[in-house]
N, C-alpha and C positions, 0 to 999 in steps of 0.2 A: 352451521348449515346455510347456504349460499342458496335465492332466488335459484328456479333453473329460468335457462335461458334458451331462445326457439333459435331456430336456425336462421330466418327470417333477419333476426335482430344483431346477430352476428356478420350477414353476408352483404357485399354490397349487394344492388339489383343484377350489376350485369354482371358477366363474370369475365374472369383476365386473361383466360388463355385455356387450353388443355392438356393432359398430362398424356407426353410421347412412348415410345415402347424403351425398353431396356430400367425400368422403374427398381430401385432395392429400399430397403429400409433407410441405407445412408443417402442416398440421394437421388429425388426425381425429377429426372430433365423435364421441361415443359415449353411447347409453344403458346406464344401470343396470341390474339388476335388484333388484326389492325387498326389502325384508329389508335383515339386518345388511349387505351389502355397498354395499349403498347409504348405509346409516347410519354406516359405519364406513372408511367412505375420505376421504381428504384429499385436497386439492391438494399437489400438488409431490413425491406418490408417485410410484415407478416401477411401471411395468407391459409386460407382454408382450401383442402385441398374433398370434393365432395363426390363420392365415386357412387352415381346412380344408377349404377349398373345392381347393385346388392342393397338392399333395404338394412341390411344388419350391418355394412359395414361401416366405421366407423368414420369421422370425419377427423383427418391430419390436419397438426396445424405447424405451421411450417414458419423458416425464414428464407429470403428467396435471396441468390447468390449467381454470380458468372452469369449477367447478363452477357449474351452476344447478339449483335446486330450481321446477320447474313444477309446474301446474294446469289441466287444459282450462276452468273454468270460471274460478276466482280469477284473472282476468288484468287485469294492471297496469292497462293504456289503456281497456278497459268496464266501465261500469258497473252492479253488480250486485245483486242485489235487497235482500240482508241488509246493506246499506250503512243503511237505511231501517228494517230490524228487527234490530237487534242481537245478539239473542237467538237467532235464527235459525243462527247461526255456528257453532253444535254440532251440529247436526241437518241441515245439510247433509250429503250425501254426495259427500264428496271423492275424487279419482283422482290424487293427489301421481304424479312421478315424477321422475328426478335425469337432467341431461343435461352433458356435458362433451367436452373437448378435450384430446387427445393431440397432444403437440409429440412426432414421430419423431427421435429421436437418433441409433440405429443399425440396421443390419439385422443379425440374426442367422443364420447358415447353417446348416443342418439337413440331414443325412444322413437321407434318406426310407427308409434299411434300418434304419439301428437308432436312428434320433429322438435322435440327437446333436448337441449344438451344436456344430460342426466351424470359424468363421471370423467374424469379425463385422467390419464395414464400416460405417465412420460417413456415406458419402455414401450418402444415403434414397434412393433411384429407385423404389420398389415402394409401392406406393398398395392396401392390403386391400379385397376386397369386402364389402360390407355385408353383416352377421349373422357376421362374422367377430367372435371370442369374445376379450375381453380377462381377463387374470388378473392378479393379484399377485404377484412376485416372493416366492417363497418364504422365502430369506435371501441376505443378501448374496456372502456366500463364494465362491460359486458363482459370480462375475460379477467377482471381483476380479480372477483371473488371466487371463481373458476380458480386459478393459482393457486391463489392462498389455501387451496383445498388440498394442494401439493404439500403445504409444512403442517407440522402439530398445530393440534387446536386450540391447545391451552399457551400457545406462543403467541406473541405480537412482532410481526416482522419489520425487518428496517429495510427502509424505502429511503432509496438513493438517488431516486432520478424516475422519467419515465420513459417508454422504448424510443428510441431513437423518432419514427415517423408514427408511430399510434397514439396517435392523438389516446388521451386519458389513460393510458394502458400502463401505470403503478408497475414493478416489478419488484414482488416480495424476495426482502432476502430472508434466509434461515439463520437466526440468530445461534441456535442450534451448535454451529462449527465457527463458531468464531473464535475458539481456541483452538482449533485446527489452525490457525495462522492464514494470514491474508498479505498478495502482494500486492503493492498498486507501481505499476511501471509506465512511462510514457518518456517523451522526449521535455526539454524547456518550451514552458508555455499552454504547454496541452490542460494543465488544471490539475495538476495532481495532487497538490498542497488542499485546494479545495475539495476535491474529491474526499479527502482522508479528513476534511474537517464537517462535510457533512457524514461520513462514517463515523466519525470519534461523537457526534452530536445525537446520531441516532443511540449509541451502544448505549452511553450515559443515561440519555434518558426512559429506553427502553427495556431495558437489559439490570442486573445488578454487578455488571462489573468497572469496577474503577479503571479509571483510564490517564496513563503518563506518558505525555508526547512530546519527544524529546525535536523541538527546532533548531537546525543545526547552524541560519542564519538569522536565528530572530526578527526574522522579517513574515515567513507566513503564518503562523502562528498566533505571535501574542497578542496582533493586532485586532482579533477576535477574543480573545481573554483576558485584558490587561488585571483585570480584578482575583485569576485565579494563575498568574503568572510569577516564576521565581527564576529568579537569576542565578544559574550556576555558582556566581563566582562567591553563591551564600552559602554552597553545600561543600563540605568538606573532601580534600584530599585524599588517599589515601601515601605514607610515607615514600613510597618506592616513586611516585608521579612526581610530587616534591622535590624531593631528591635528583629527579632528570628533570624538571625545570629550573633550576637551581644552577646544576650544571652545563646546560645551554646557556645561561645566562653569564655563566662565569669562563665561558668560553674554555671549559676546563679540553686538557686531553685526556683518550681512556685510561694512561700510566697514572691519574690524581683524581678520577671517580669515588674510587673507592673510598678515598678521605672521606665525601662527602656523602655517601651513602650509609656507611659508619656513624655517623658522625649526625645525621637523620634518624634513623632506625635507633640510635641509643633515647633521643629526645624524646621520640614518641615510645619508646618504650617505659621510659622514667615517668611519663608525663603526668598521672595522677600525684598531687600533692608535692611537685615541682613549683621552682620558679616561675617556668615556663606557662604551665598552668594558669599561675595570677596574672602572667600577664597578656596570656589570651584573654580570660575573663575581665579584666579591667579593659582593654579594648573593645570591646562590644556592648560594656556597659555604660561608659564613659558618654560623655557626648559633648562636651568643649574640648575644641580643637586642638588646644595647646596640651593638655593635661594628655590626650589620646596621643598628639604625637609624641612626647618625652619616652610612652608606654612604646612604642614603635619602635623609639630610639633601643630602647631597653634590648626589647627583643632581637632587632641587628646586631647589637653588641652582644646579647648571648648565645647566639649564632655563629658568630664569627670567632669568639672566644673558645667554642666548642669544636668548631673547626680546625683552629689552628692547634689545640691541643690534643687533638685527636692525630693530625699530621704527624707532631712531634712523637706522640707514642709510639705511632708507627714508623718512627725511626727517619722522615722527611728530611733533607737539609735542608739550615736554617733559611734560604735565600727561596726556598720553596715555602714554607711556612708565611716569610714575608709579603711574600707575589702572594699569597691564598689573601693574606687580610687587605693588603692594599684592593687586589679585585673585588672584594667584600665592598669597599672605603665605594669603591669608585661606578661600579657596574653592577648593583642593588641596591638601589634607595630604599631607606627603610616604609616608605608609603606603602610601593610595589611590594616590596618583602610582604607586609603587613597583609596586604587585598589576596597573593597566593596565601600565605599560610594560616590566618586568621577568618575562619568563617562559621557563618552560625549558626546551620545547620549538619546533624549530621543524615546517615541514609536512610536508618530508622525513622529520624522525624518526616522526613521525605515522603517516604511512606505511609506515612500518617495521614498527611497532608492530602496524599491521592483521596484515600477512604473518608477524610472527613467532607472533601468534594463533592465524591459522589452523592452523597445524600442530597448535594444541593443541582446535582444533575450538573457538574461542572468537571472539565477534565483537567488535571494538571500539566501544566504548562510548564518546560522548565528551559528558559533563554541560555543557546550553549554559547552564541555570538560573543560574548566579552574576553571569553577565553583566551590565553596566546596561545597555546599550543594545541594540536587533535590529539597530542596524548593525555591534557587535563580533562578535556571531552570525550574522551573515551573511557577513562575513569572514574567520572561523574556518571557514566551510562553503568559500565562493571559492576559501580560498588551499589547502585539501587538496586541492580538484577541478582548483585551476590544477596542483598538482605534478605532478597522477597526470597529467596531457595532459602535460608536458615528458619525463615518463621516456616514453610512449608514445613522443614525437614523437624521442626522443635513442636507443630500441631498437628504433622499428618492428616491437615484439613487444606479443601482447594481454598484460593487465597481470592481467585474470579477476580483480577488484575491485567490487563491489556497495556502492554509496552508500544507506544508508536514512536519509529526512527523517521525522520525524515532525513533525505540524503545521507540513503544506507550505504550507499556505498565508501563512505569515509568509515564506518564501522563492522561492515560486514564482512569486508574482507582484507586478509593481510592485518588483521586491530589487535592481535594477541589477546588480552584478558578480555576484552570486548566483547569480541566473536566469540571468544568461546562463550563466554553469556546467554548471548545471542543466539549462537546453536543449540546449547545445552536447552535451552525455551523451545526452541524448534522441537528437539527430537523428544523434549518427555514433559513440556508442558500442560500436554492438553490432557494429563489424566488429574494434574491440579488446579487447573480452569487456568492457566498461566499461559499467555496466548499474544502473537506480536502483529504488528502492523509493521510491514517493509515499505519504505517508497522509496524509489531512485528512478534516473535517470536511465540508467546503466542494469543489465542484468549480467551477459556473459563477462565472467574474468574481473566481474566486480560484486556479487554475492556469492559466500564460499557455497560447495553443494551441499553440506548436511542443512543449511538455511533453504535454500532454494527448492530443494526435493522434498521438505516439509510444508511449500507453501498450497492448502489445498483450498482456497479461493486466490484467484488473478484477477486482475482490473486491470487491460493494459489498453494503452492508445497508441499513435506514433510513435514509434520507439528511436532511440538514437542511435543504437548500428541493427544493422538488416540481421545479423546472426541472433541476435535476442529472442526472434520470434522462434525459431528452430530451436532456442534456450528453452521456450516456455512450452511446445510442444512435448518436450520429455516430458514435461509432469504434471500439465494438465490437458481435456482435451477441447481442440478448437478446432473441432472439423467443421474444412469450408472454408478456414480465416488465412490468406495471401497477403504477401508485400501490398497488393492491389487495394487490397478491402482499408488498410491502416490508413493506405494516402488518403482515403475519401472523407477520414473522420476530422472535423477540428474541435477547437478548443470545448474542453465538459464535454467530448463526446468517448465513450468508454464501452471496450467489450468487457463484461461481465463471464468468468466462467468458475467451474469447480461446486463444488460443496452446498456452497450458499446457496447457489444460483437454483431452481427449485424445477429447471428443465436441465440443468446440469450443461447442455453444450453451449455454447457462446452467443449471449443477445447483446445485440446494441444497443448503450443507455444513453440518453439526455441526461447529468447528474444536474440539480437542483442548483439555481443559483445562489451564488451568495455575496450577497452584499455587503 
């Protein structure tokens, strides 16, 4: 239960303007009045919209949008006399005035005994009449516990930032749909790594779901978790990624693949109570350098040994079998060999590692940068995402686990086993609390649509091509939001829309800094 709050304490004194004819739920045009109030408002301010005409009606609270600056005479499409006398342009006498539009967010409920705001309801159905008086939100404070009135009671919401220009004004999210999936979009520079790291900070500590945030250049990331941070290149392979790193390296053509594919897939199928085996595990257990590399050597020679015999079965001639070991000899050092195929983690343990995290309120962190290839990076993303569906599918219990990609678009689209991952989270995650975190750069033609039409919270800023925003209109909604309104925003400054958002249409956030 939230203090209520008077009207008085809400309103500035003077008010900004008043509301014109042609008024709907989606949007009420409004004039200025002159002076500093006209001179000193912005777009993407909040305001109260207070129609004194009716004691019962209720008080709008709004975000104001399409400012225009008018002139009964200076008008764009005629033309007018001082076009011709230049000079003329000071000595006219001008009638400027400022006209704009309120996007209705919520109605506000007032007690017409003692002008209390007593309830507030985000579905608009109340349309002001004209000359009805608009004001400024006083300060925030006043309007926080108001919100929060908007999500469950027994929830604690995560606070990302606060509105754009209201001063103290928190903007509760609904932890609620955070397996409903969340995008965070903007252009380079806009803060989007920090945005998703104060998001990842909130889940963790507010929430009981584990969090694995996959950085794709080890750069925004670890540098906030070094203590809860793992290096890809410690979690294991799966054979078929092997196998085509392997083959890039040995510069093979598609007609001698298959040796090597063969010739993989037999290894790791043997590999319980193999060779191979001791001499993984002697490699990671070892720890004098000389003794660790002979174990190295071992393994290149049974590698290669396996290969070249595999050739021959399949019937290779012999100047082809030769070329496979000399390429072995010359273009895989057994080190390289050793750091791909030898690691010491696998995806189960991976998993572990999230959940024994959380308990300390910490996300995993898992450095993909050392990688050569975006197909060993996209397999390290695959094979955590295949584990976490087999424990679902093996305890038909939600598993309340949060995937975060950064620079989705290396994985989300066009990534084969990836994406489908990826998707597969999208469309039937959220009945097992299994829920993702998208970020990129890029939206059209670089997240597939089964990812995208699932994402029902958006964060986006400056976006890097203009089609994006028309991307993100299909699936969430942002009325009001122009080309216009993105230029205005810089860096940590974010619309909020969808799900979370607890007025559902689009606020401008300040996100929290992080140092």
């Amino acid at each position: 239960m939230y203090s209520r709050i008077s009207i008085k304490e809400t309103l500035l004194e003077k008010p900004l303007g008043f509301v014109l004819s042609e008024s709907t739920v989606i949007g009420i045009p409004i004039a200025f009045f002159s002076g500093e109030a006209e001179i000193a408002t912005r777009e993407e301010e909040l305001v109260l919209i207070h129609d004194f005409h009716h004691k019962k009606a209720p008080l709008l609270l709004g975000v104001l949008r399409y400012l225009r600056r008018l002139e009964p005479f200076l008008r764009r499409y005629q033309r007018v006399s001082v076009i011709d006398f230049p000079d003329a342009i000071d000595n006219v006498e001008k009638l400027p005035y400022t006209n704009g539009i309120v996007i209705p967010l919520a109605e506000l409920l007032v007690d017409e005994n003692s002008e209390e705001i007593i309830d507030i309801s985000r579905n608009v159905t109340y349309v002001p009449f004209p000359g009805s008086k608009v004001y400024k939100i006083r300060h925030g404070e006043a309007l926080v516990n108001l919100l929060r009135t908007l999500l469950p009671a027994e929830i604690e919401p995560l606070v990302l930032g606060n509105h754009k220009y209201t001063e103290g004004l928190e903007i509760p999210l609904n932890p609620r749909y955070i397996p409903y999936h969340i995008g965070v979009f903007g252009a380079t520079g806009m803060g989007k790594s920090r945005l998703v790291k104060v998001l990842v900070d909130e889940i963790v500590s507010k929430t009981n779901y584990a969090v694995i945030v996959f950085d794709h250049t080890g750069m925004d990331y670890t540098q906030f978790y070094p203590d809860s941070t793992l290096e890809s290149l410690k979690i294991r392979l799966d054979p078929l990624t092997f196998s085509t790193w392997l083959v890039k390296k040995l510069r093979l053509s598609e007609y001698l693949v298959d040796y090597i594919d063969i010739s993989v897939l037999e290894l790791f199928r043997d590999y319980v109570g193999s060779e191979l085996e001791n001499i993984f595990e002697s490699i990671n257990k070892l720890r004098d350098l000389e003794e660790k590399r002979e174990q190295m050597n071992r393994l290149h020679n049974l590698l290669k040994e396996k290969i070249t015999r595999t050739a021959q079965k399949l019937g290779a001639k012999d100047t082809t079998i030769y070329k496979l070991s000399i390429l072995m000899d010359i273009l895989v050092p057994p080190e390289e060999l050793a750091r791909i195929f030898v690691r010491e983690y696998s995806a189960d343990q991976v998993l572990d590692m999230a959940f024994n995290l959380k308990k300390q309120n910490e996300p995993l962190v898992i450095d993909l940068s050392l990688e050569e290839t975006l197909e060993a990076k996209r397999s390290v993303i695959a094979s955590v995402i295949e584990v976490a569906w087999r424990r679902i599918l093996e305890t038909r219990e939600k598993i309340n686990l949060i995937i975060a990609v950064d620079e989705a678009q290396n994985y989300a689209w066009r990534a084969g086993r990836c994406e489908e991952g990826l998707a597969r989270i999208a469309r039937e995650g959220r009945k097992w609390g299994f829920g993702l975190i998208i970020a990129s750069q890029r939206l059209a033609g670089s997240i597939s649509t089964d990812i995208r039409a699932n994402l029902n919270t958006v964060l986006f800023s400056k976006l890097s091509q203009t089609g994006d925003l028309n991307e993100i209109k299909q699936f969430a909604d942002i009325t009001g939001i122009e080309q216009s309104d993105l230029a205005q925003l810089v860096p940590r400054e974010f619309y909020v829309a969808g799900l979370m958002n607890p007025l559902r249409k689009p606020i401008a956030i300040r996100v929290k800094k992080v140092e």
